[in-house]
N, C-alpha and C positions, 0 to 999 in steps of 0.2 A: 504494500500500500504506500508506504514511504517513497518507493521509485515513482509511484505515478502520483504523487504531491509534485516529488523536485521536476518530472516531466512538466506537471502543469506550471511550475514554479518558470519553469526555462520559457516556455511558449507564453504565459502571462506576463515576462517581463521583452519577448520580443514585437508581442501585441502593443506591447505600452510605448515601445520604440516608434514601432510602425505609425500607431495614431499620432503622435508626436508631432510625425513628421508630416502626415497630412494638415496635421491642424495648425502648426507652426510656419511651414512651409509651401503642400504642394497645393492646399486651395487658395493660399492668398497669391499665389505666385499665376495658376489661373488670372486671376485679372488684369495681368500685362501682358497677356499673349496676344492678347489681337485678333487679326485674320487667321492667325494660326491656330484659334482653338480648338476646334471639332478634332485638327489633327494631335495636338497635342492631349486630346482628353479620350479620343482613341487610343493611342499608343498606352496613356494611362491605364486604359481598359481589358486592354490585353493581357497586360503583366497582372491583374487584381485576383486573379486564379491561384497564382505560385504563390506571390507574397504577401498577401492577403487575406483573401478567401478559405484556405488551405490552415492555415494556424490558426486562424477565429475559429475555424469548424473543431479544431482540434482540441483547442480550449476548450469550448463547450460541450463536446463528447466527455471531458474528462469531467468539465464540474458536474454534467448531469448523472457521469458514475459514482466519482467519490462521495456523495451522499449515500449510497446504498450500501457498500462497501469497505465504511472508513468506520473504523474502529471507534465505541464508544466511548474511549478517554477522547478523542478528536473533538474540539473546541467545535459546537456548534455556531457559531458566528462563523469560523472558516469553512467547516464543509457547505453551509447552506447558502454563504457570504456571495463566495465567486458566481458559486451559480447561478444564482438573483441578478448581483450587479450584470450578467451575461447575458441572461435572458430578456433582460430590462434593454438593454442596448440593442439587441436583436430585434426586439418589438417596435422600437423607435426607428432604426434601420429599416423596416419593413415596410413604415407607416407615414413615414417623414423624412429619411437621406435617401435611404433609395428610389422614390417614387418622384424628389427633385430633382435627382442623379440622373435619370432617366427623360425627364420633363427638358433640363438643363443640355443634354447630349443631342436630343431632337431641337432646340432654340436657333434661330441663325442669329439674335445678337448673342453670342457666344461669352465673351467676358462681361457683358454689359448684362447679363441676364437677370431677370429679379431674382431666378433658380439660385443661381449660384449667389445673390446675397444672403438669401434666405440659408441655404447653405453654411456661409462665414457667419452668421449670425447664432446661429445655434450649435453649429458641431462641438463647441465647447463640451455641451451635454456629454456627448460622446467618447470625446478624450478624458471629462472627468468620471465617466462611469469605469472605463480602461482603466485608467490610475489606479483610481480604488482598488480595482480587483488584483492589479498588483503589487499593490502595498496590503489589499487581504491577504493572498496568496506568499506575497514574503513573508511577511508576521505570522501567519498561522505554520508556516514551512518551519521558521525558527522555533514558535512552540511548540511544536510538534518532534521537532529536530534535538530541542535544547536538554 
């Protein structure tokens, strides 16, 4: 059980990189591209399968297990923590970025789009729901560990 903690430990703190970096960097950097967007928000698109899409899934396979399978000394704020703050992001994702994601990739004003303000306006939500889970995910790693 312990290996698939520090697994989820590994993957919750490259999630927390990853949002990081969209939220620090690759949406606001969207709004100087210009004429180039659709191309430059493709290329983005492409790549969201590997570095992306792929370790959120992975994350969430594991918080949806570790509840069922983690040993009763296991801090319930940590087993039930991740998977909340996951599933909570995911619902938002479903409801909210991805349905702008999508609204914003079909727009021809491309940087100028409301999508994409609405977007920088909110994704905060997103990257602080990330954080969390990986400062749940460290903390409870270390109790669990300690």
């Amino acid at each position: 059980m312990r290996v698939l903690l520090l697994i989820d430990l590994l993957i919750g703190g490259y999630n927390f990189g990853t949002i990081w970096a969209h939220e620090a960097d690759i949406f606001r950097t969207w709004r100087l591209v210009g004429a180039r967007f659709s191309e430059v928000q493709s290329t983005h698109w492409r790549r969201l399968p590997y570095w992306v899409f792929s370790p959120v899934a992975l994350g969430l396979i594991l918080a949806a297990v570790l509840p069922w399978i983690a040993p009763a000394s296991w801090p319930a704020w940590g087993v039930w923590g991740s998977f909340v703050l996951q599933v909570v992001s995911l619902v938002l994702t479903a409801t909210m970025w991805g349905p702008w994601q999508a609204k914003l990739s079909k727009d021809p004003r491309g940087s100028e789009s409301p999508y994409l303000h609405q977007i920088l306006s909110t994704h905060w939500i997103r990257t602080a729901l990330y954080s969390l889970n990986a400062l749940v995910l460290l903390v409870w790693s270390a109790v669990v560990m300690g």
